[in-house]
Structure formats: structure tokens, C-alpha cells
C-alpha positions in Angstrom: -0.5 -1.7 19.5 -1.7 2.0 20.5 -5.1 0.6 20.3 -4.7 -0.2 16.5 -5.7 -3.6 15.3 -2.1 -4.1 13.9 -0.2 -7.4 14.9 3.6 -6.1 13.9 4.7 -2.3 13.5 5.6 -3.2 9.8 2.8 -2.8 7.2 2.0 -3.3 3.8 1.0 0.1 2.2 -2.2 0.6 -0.5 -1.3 1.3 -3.8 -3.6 1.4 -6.6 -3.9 -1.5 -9.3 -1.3 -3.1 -6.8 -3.2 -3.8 -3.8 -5.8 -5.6 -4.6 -7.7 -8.7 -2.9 -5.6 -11.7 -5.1 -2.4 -9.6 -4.4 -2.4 -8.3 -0.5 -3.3 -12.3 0.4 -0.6 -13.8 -1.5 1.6 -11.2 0.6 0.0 -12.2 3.7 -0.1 -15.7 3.6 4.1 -15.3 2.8 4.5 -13.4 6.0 3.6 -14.1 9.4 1.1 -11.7 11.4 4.1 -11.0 13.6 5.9 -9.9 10.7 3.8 -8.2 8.5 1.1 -6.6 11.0 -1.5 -5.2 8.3 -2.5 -4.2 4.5 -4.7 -1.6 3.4 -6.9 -1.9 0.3 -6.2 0.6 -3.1 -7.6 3.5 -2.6 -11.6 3.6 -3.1 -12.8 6.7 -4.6 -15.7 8.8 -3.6 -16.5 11.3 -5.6 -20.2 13.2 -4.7 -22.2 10.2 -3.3 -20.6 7.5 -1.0 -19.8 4.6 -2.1 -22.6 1.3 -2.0 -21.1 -1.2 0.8 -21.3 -3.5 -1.9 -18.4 -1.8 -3.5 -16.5 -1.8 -0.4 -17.4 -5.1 0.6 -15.4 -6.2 -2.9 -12.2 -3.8 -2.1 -11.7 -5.6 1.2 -12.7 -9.3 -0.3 -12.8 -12.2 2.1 -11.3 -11.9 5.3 -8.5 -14.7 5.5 -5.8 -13.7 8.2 -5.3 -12.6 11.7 -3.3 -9.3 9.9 -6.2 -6.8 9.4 -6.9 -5.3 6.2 -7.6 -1.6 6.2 -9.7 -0.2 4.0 -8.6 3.2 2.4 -10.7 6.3 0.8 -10.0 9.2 -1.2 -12.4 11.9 -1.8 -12.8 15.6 -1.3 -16.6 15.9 -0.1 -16.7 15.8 3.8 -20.2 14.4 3.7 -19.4 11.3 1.0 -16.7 10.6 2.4 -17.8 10.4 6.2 -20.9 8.3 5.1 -18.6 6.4 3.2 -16.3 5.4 6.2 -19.6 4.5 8.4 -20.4 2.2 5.5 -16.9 0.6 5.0 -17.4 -0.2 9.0 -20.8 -2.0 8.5 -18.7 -3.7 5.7 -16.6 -5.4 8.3 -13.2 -2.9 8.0 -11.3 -3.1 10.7 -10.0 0.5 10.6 -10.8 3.8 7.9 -7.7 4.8 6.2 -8.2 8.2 4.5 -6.0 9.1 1.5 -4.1 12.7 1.3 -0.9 11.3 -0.6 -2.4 10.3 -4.1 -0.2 12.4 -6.5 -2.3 11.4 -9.5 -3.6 13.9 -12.0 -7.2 12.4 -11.9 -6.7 12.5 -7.9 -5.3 16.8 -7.9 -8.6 17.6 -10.7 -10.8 16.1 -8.2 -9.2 18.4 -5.1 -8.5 15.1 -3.9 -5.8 13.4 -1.9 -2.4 15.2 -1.8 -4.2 18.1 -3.4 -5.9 18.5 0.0 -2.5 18.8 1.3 -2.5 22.3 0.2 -5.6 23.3 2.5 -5.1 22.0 6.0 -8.4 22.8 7.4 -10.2 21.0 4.8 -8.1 17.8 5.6 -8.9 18.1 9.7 -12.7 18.6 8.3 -12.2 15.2 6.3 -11.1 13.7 9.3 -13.5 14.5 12.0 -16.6 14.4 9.6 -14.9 10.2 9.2 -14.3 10.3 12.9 -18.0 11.0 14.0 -18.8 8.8 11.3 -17.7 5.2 12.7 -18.9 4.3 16.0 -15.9 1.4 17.1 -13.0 1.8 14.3 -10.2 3.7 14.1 -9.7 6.4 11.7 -6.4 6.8 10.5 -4.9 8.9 8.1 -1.6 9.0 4.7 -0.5 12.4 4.0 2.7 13.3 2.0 4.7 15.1 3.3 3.8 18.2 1.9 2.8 19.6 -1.8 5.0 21.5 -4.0 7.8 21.5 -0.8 7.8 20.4 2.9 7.1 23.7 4.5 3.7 23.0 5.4 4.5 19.1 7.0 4.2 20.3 11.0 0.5 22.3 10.0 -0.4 19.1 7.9 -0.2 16.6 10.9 -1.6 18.5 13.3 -4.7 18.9 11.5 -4.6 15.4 10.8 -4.5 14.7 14.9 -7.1 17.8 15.4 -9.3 15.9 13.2 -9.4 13.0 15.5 -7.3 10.5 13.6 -5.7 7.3 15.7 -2.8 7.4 13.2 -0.5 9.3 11.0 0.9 7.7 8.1 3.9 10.1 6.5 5.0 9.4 3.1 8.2 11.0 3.2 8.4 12.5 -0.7 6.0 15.5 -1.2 3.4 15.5 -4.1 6.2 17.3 -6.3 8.2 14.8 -5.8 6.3 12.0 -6.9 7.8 8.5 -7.1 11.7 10.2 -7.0 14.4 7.5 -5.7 15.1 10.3 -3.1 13.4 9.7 0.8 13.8 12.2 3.3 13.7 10.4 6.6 14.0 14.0 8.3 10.9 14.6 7.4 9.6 11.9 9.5 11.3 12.9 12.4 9.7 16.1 12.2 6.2 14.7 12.4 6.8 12.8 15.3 7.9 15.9 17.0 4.7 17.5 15.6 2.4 14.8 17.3 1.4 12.6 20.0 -0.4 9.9 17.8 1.5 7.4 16.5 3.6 8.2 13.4 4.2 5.4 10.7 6.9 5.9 8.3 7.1 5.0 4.6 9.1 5.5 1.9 13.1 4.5 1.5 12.6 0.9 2.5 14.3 -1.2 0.5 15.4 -4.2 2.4 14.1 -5.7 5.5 16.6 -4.2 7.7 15.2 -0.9 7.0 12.2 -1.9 8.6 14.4 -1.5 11.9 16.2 1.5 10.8 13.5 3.4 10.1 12.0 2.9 13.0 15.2 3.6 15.1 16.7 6.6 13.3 13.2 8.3 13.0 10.8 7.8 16.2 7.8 6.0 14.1 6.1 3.8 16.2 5.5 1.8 12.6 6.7 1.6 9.3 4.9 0.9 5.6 6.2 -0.4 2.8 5.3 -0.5 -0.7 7.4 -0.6 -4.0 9.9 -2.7 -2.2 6.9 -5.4 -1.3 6.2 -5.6 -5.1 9.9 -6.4 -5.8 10.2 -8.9 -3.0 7.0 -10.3 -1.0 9.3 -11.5 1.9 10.8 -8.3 2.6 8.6 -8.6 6.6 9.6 -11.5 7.0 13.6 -11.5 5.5 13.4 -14.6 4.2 15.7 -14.9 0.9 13.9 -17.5 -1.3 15.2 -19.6 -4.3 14.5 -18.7 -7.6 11.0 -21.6 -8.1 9.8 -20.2 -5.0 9.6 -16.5 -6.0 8.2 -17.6 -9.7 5.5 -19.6 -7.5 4.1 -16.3 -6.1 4.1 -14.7 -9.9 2.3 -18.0 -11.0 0.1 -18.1 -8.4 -0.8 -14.1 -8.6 -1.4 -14.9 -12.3 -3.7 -18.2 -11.2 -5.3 -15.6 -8.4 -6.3 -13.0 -11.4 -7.4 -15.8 -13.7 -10.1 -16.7 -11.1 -11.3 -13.1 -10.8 -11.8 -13.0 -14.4 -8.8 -11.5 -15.4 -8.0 -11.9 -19.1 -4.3 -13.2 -20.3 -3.8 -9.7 -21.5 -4.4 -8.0 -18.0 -2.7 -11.2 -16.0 1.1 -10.3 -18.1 0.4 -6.9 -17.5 0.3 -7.0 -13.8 3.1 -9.2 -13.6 5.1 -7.0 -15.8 4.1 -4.7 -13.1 5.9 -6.8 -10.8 8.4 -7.8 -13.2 9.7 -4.2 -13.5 10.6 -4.1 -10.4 10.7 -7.8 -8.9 14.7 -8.8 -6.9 13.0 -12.4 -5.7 14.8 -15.3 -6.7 17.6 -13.9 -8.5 16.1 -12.4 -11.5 18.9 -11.7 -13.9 19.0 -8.0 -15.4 19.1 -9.9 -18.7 15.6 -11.6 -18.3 13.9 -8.8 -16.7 14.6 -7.2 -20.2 13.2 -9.7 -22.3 10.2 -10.2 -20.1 9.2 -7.0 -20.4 9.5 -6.7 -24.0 7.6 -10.0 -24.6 4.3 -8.8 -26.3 3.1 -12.5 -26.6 1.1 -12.8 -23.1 1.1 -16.5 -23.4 4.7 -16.6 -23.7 4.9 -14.5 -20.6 2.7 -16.7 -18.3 4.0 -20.1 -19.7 7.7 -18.7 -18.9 6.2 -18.0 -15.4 4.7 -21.7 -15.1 8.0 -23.4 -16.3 10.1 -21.3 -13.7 7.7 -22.2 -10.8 7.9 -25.9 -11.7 11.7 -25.9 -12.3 13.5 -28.8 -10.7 17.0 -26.6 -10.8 17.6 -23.5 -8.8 20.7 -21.6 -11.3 20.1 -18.6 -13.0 18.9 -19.9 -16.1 16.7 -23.3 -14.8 13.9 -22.7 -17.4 14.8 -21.4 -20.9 11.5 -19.3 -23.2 
């Protein structure tokens, strides 16, 4: 697929304290690699040394699928983040993902990710330094799709190509915009005008048949998806599963935590995480209320066991 190591145009995007190891398998092993056709790691940060391979070696964790599983870096020092990338390689990463899109404040006091957005130069630097970096994988590259407005999105992917990079992933919301509900699919169009390297699209996908539509109404070659994949795992694949089912993956992600030495504490709150948003299974509006008010954390995870091991499917199989 354009020379990438992707298996399907849909992927599943990196988002940080998401898109961890336990996480991007459980998604993985739910979705066929001709549905979902890669993952990418949360975002590794280099600050003025590059990271050990050790480190990155633990971002990726054990390769277990055909789909490969990108491994993404945000920095704003050319040099860390170029050795960096040669070391993520000797780690065993398929591809080099760098990050311009993180809208963080930790990310913007750092002059990194989208705050590079806002110097174009510098991000075609990041990218080449990474680029003569790696000797066999491809560098590839998120931006927003610009910083305080779009103005800027055409000069911000070329630079991105100039740099050398295999792909160009768009998030269609600038930095300003944050998280908004609102997803500008215009904006993608314009990048693939802009370039001759594939374009993937993210941002607006909320079912799986926007994984089609995005592609159709906007020229991407691929498309990424991430809020929507917390809400519903299957969303590559378009299966609708029964409520056990989707409390199975919530049991298991809490099981998959528990083995990395996750306390109950952290285990309720990433599934409150997932909670907030989850439409698997049915979830009544009700529930999702009273789950995420529950400040007893045993409470939450044996409400998650019960539900996975319910014999009945209806709304209300396992009561708290």
C-alpha cells in the first residue's frame, strides 16, 4: 500500500494514555488486518537526549499481529529526535511516526508538536534529520491542520513531503480547535491537492461507514480513527456486538492493566476513560452516569466482571 507496511487503508490513531501496548492489542485482535490495517504507539517524548531503545522497545511491546504497530515521537530538537527514530528502527518499528498535532500545554511549552506547526521550516528539518536517520523504514508524519486557523495547511504539508516523509496524516481540527465536535473535511481535500504522498484523513469518524466516506468525499488514500475506536473497538470491522461481548473487552482491558501492574485505582480510571465515551453493547445513558460517578473502584470493576459473564443480553442483565 504505497510502500507502507499497512494491511487496510483504515487505522487506529496514537493517543496518549489511550494507546498503549494492553489497549492497541485488544483492538487488534477484535479486528481483522484487512480491516483495521495498523496502530501507532502514544506519543514518546524526546526532549534534549533521545530516547534509550529500551524505552521504545516498551512503547511498542511484543509484536502480536500481521497489522504493524507504528511507533510515534514528539520532540522539538532535530538531532534527539533523528537519533531517536534510528533507534526506534533497531527496536523493531515498522515505520517512524513524527508528532506535529499534540495540542497539549506541556507539548506548546516544549515548542513541540502542533506548536511546530507554526514554523514550517523547522517541521521539514524534523523530518529530513528522521529521514536520513533510518536506513529501511518509512517516516511518516500527523500535523493538524493548522494552529490558531487553517491558513497555513498547504505550506504545512509541503514541508512535511520536502522533508522526505512517505505519509501525511491530517487531523482535520487546528490546534485552536482542540477536541471541538466540529471536523472540517475540506481541509483534507486541500492537502491532497497540496501533495503527491499519500494523505490519511482523521477526525469526524464516527461510524464505520465513515471510514468509506471519508475516503470518497476527500481523496485520502487512508483514514485514522481515534475517539470513535475508544467508544466502539469494532468500528474497522462494523460488527455490532451484544452487550457481554463489549463488557468482555472492558474486563479484559482491566485484566490486561492488572498484569502490567496497574493498581485498581488506575484500572477504573482508564475504563472511565472508555466509559465516557463507550456506544458498545448498548450502554444506557442512565448507567454511563452512574459509572462515572462510582468512586468505589472495586465497585466499578466487579460491575464490569458481572456484565462480561451475564447469561442475558437486555439492557439491564447485571444490576451493581
Amino acid at each position: 500500500m504505497h510502500g507502507l507496511p499497512f494491511t487496510a487503508p483504515a487505522l487506529l490513531a496514537p493517543m496518549e494514555g489511550v494507546t498503549e501496548a494492553c489497549f492497541r492489542d485488544l483492538v487488534l485482535d477484535r479486528n481483522p488486518p484487512d480491516a483495521l490495517g495498523g496502530a501507532f504507539t502514544e506519543f514518546a517524548r524526546v526532549s534534549q537526549q533521545p530516547l534509550p531503545e529500551r524505552v521504545l522497545v516498551r512503547h511498542l511491546g511484543p509484536r502480536r499481529h500481521a497489522a504493524p504497530v507504528g511507533l510515534q515521537i514528539m520532540g522539538a530538537s532535530a538531532e534527539a529526535v533523528a537519533a531517536t527514530a534510528r533507534r526506534a528502527e533497531l527496536a523493531g518499528a515498522p515505520l517512524v511516526d513524527l508528532n506535529f498535532g499534540c495540542p497539549a500545554k506541556g507539548a506548546l511549552r516544549g515548542c513541540a508538536g502542533s506548536a511546530l506547526l507554526d514554523d514550517p521550516p523547522k517541521v521539514e528539518a524534523l523530518v529530513r534529520a528522521c529521514v536520513d536517520a533510518v536506513e529501511r523504514v518509512p517516516v511518516t508524519a500527523k500535523i493538524r491542520a493548522g494552529g490558531d486557523d487553517d491558513t497555513r495547511l498547504e505550506e504545512i504539508a509541503s514541508a512535511v513531503e520536502a522533508g522526505g516523509a512517505r505519509l501525511l496524516t491530517v487531523h482535520c481540527r487546528t490546534r485552536r480547535e482542540a477536541y471541538r465536535d466540529t471536523a472540517d473535511w475540506e481541509r483534507l481535500r486541500r492537502a491532497v491537492r497540496t501533495v503527491s504522498i499519500p494523505v490519511c484523513g482523521n477526525g469526524g469518524v464516527e461510524a464505520h461507514a465513515d471510514l468509506a466516506a471519508l475516503r470518497a468525499e476527500t481523496g485520502c488514500a487512508l483514514v485514522m480513527v481515534g475517539r470513535a475506536a475508544m467508544a466502539d473497538p469494532w468500528i474497522f470491522s462494523g460488527r455490532v456486538v451484544e452487550r457481554a461481548e463489549a463488557a468482555r473487552f472492558l474486563s479484559e482491558y482491566a485484566a490486561a492493566l492488572r498484569a502490567d501492574g496497574a493498581t485498581p485505582h488506575k484500572q477504573a480510571g482508564r475504563l472511565k476513560q472508555l466509559i465516557r465515551v463507550w456506544r458498545a453493547g448498548g450502554l444506557v445513558e442512565d448507567e454511563r452516569e452512574e459509572l462515572l460517578r462510582e468512586r468505589d473502584d472495586r465497585r466499578l470493576l466487579d460491575w464490569v466482571e458481572r456484565e462480561a459473564n451475564a447469561s442475558q443480553l437486555g439492557p439491564h442483565a447485571a444490576t451493581r
